[in-house]
N, C-alpha and C positions, 0 to 999 in steps of 0.2 A: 825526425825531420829537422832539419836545417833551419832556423829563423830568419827571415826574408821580411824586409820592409816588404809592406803592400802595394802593389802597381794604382796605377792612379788611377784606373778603368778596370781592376778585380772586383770579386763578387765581393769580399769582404769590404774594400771602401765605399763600397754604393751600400752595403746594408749596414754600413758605421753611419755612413751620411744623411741615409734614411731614418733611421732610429733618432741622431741627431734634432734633423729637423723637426722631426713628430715629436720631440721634446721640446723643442723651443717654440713652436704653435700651440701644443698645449699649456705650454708656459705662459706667453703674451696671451694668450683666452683667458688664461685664469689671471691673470693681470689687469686684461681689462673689465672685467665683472668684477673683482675685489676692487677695484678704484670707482666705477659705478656704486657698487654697495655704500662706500668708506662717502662719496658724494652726496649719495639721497638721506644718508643718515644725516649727515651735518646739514644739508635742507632743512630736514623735519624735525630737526633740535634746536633750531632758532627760531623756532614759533611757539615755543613754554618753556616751562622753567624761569630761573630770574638771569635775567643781561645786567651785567656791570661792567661799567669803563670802570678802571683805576688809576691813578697817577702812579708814575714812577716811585713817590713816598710811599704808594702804598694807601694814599686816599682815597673816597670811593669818590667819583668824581661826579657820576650819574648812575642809575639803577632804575630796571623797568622789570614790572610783575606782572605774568598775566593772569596772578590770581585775583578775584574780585575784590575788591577795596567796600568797607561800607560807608566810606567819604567819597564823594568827584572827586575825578583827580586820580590817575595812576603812575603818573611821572614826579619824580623829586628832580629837584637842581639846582644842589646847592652851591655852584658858583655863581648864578642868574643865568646860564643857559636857556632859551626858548627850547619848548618842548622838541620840537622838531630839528632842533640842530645836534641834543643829545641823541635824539634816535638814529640820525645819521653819523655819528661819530659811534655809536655801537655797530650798526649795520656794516660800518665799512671797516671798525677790528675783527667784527665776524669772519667776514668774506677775507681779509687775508690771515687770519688764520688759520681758514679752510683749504687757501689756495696754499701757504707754505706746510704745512700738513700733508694733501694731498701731492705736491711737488715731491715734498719728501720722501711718501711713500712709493711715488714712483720711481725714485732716484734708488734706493734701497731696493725695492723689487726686483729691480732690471740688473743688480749690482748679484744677489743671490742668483737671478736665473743665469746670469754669466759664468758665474762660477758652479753650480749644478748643470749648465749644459758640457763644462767640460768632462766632471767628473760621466756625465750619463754616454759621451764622447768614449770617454776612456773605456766606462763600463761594455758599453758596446762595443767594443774595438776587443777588446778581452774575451769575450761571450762569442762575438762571432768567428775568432780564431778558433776559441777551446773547437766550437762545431764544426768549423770548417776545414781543420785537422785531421778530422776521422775521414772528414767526404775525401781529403788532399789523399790519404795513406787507401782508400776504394781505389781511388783514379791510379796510382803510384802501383798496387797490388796487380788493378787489374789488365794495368799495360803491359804487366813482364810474362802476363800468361799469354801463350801460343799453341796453336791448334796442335803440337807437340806437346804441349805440359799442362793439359786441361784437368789433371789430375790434381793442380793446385788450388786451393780455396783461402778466399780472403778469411774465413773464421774473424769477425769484426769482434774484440771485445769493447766491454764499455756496457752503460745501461741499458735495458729495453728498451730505444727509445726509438722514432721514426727513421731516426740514421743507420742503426745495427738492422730494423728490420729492410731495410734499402741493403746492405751488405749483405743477411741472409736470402734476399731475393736472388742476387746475383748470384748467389752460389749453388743456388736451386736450380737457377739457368744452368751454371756450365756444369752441373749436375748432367740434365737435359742433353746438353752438348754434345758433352762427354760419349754419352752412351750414342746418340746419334751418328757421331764419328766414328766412334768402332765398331758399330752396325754398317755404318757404311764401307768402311774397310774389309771388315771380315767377308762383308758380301763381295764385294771384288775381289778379293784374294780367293774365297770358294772357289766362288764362280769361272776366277782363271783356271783353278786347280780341277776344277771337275770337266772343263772345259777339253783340258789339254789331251786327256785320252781318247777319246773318240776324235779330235780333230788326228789325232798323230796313229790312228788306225786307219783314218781314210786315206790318210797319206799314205802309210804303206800301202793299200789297197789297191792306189794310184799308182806307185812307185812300181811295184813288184813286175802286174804284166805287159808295164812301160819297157822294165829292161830286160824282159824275156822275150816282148815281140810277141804277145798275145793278143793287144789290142787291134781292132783293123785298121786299116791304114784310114780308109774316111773319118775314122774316129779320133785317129792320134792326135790331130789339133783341139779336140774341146776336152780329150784326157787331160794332157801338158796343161791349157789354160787352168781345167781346173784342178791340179797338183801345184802350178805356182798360187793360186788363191789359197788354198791350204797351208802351201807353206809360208803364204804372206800370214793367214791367221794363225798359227801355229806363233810366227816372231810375238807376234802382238799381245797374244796371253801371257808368254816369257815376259813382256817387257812389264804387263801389266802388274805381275808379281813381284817384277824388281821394285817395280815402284811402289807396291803392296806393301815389302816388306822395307822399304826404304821409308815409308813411315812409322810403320806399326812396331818392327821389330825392336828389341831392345839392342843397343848397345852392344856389339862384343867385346870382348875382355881387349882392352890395347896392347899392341903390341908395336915393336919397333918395321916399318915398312921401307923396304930400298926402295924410291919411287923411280930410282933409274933402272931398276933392273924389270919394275913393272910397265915401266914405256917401252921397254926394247922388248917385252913379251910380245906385248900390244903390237905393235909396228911388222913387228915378225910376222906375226897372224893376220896380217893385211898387206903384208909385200908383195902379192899379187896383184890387187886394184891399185896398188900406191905404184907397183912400175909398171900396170897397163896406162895408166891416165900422168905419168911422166911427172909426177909431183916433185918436187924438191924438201924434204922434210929435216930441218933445222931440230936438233936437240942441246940445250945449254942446262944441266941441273946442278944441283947442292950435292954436295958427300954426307950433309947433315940425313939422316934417317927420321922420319916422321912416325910419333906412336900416337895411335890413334887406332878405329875401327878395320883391319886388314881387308876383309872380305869385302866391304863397303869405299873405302879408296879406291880400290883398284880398280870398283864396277864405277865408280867416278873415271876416274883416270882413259882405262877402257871407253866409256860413252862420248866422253869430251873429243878420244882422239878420232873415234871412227866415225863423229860429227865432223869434225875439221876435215876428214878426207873426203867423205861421201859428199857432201855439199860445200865442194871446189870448181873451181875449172879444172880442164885438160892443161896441164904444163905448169899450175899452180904451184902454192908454197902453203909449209904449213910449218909453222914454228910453235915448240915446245923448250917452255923456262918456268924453273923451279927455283927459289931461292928462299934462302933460310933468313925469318926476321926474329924479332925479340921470344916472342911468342908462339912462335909455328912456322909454318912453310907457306910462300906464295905458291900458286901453282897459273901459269899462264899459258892457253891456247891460241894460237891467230892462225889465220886461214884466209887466202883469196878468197872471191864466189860474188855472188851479186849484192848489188846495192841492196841496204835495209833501210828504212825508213826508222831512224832515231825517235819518233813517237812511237811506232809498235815493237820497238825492240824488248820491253817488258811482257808483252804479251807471247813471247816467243816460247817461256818456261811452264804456258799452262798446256796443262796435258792438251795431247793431240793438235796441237798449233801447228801447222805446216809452213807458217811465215806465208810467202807467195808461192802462186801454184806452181811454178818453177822447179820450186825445190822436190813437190811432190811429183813430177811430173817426169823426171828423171828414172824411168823407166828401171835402167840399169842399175841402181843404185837405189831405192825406194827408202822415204823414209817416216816415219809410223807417228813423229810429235811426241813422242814420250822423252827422246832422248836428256834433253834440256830440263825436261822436269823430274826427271829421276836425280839426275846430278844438284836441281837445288836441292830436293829434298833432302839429298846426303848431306848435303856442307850445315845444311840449317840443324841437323841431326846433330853435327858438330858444331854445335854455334858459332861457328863459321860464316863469311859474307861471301857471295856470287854476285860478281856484275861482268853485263855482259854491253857493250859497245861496236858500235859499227866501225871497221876499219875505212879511213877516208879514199880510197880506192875501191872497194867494194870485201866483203865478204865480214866477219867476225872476230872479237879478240873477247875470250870467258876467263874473267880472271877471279882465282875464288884465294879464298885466305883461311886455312886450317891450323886453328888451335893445336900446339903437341900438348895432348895430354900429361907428358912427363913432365915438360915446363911447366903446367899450371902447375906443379905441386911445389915449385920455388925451390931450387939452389939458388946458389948465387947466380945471376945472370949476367952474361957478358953484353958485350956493348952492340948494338948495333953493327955498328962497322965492321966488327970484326966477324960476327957473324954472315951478315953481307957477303962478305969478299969469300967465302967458301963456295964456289961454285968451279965446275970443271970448264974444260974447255969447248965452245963450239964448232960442230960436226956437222956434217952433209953426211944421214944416213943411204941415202935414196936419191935415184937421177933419174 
């Protein structure tokens, strides 16, 4: 980690500051009882023992005993002092000698605790880094895990202390996690899978004495109805395993993808609804080739575009741009359609979200909610970014950014610019 002065409102300068102050109150306490103490003793040492004034020469000038004399008389004075003027000239070198004594030791006290509050300053400043390091490198560990890479473990070294057992908890969690999420996966991808035969028997079940004219005629509308609900659930288990395997599955080996010649698959395979509903559909891509997961782009590329059609207007537009940056390929969709509401536009990639009923409500064209969330899951699969914005007219723009796996492994890299400017020419596929 990085060395960073300390913010002025971190956990570290509040527990330096703290530590601090609980040293400098212990300090002034023990201050002020050592100066009490160093007080009552010098009280109680000037009522025995023997007091002498001296001269500067070093003469005794006066002297008082409080031991018992077997003469009257416990004062001498040998300048002719009265008794009571010597005691008062003792009394009053006592008392400041007490007071510059005690001044002193205050003045010294306060002068050590100054200089041991810093060092204790320092010490805590030191002490709560070294700790606060391991918790910073927890925080740092546990941020770059994703329900994608729960497979990582902070493994905290360091001593057994309260810190490493806080690290090995966490680990025990996404331990926990861990298995919870692919119990949960594997249970939906089953369950699509075991799903799928019996729904696509009844289908044909349905199908067959549909189009031999078996069925009676009173009955042919509740057949149809329910042959299209079949084969609305039939989509839905497909879509459920793309998105199964869009998270679970590993990785396939990269490979280089023509993303123009997988748009023009795509478009082909939907030139039916795209010139029933009079769309206009805009293609501008890269000549650059993108290596990355094949099978998994394309079911990207594929979803984004038959989103941008299906939930359009009649006489709409739908523009596709791809272009090559440092690091990978942009890929961008836009599409007429209705107003979205820029607060729930995030909410649109969680499974089964239908946005407004609108969109579900399109009879013709029906759509299941998975779309959007299958395609994050690909791009995040490629640590890749999705965002998705509302066009100021109404309808969508999903623009994702896919890493080339080739480029991560560094040749030399050309410049922006010049990768930029590789794109073909813009075309009207569709009228």
């Amino acid at each position: 980690m990085s060395r960073r002065t300390p913010r002025l409102h971190s956990f570290r300068t509040r527990l330096t500051v703290t530590f601090t102050a609980a040293f400098l109150t212990a300090g002034i306490v023990l201050l002020a009882v050592v100066y009490l103490a160093v007080a009552h003793l010098f009280d109680t040492a000037q009522h025995g023992g023997i007091n002498e004034v001296i001269s500067t020469d070093g003469t005794v000038v006066a002297w008082q005993s409080s031991e018992p004399l077997l003469e009257p008389g416990s004062v001498t004075y040998p300048n002719g002092l009265p008794a009571g003027g010597i005691q008062g000239v003792i009394d009053r070198t006592q008392i400041t000698l007490r007071d510059d004594i005690l001044a002193g030791l205050v003045w010294w006290c306060l002068g050590i605790l100054a200089v041991f509050a810093v060092f204790a300053a320092f010490a805590a400043s030191r002490l709560s880094r070294a700790a606060l390091t391991r918790i910073a490198n927890i925080t740092s560990s546990a941020r770059s895990i994703t329900q994608h890479q729960l497979d990582a473990r902070l493994n905290l070294p360091g001593p057994t202390d309260e810190i490493k057992e806080l690290g090995d908890t966490i680990d025990q969690m996404l331990d926990r996690l861990e298995d919870s999420f692919a119990r949960q996966r594997e249970f939906i991808a089953n369950a699509s899978h075991e799903l799928r035969t019996p729904v696509a028997t009844a289908r044909t079940a349905l199908e067959i004495p549909l189009e031999q004219g078996r069925v009676p005629t009173q009955l042919e509308p509740a057949v149809t109805r329910a042959l299209t609900a079949t084969k609305r659930s039939e989509t839905i288990l497909n879509a459920l395993l793309d998105l199964a395997r869009a998270e679970t599955s590993q990785l396939g080996k990269p490979e280089p993808i023509d993303l123009a010649a997988a748009i023009r698959e795509t478009l082909t395979d939907l030139d039916g609804l795209i010139a029933s509903r009079g769309l206009d559909i805009t293609v501008e891509t890269t000549d650059r080739q993108l290596t990355a997961d094949k099978t998994l782009i394309e079911q990207f590329l594929r979803n984004a575009i038959i989103n941008a059609v299906r939930h359009n207007i009649d006489n709409g537009e739908v523009d596709i741009q791809t272009q090559a940056r440092v690091d990978g390929i942009d890929i961008a969709i836009s599409n007429t359609g209705e107003s979205i509401d820029p607060d729930t536009i995030d909410d649109l990639t969680a499974p089964f979200n239908h946005g407004r009923t609108t969109r579900l409500a399109q009879e013709q064209n029906p759509g299941y909610g998975l779309g959007l969330a299958i395609m994050k899951r690909i791009i995040e699969r490629h640590n890749g970014t999705l965002t998705i914005t509302p066009r100021e007219n109404g309808g969508l723009v999903v623009h994702a950014h896919v890493p080339d796996h080739a480029l991560a492994k560094a040749l030399p890299v050309r410049s922006a610019c010049q990768e930029v400017g590789q794109t073909g020419a813009s075309r009207v596929l569709h009228r």
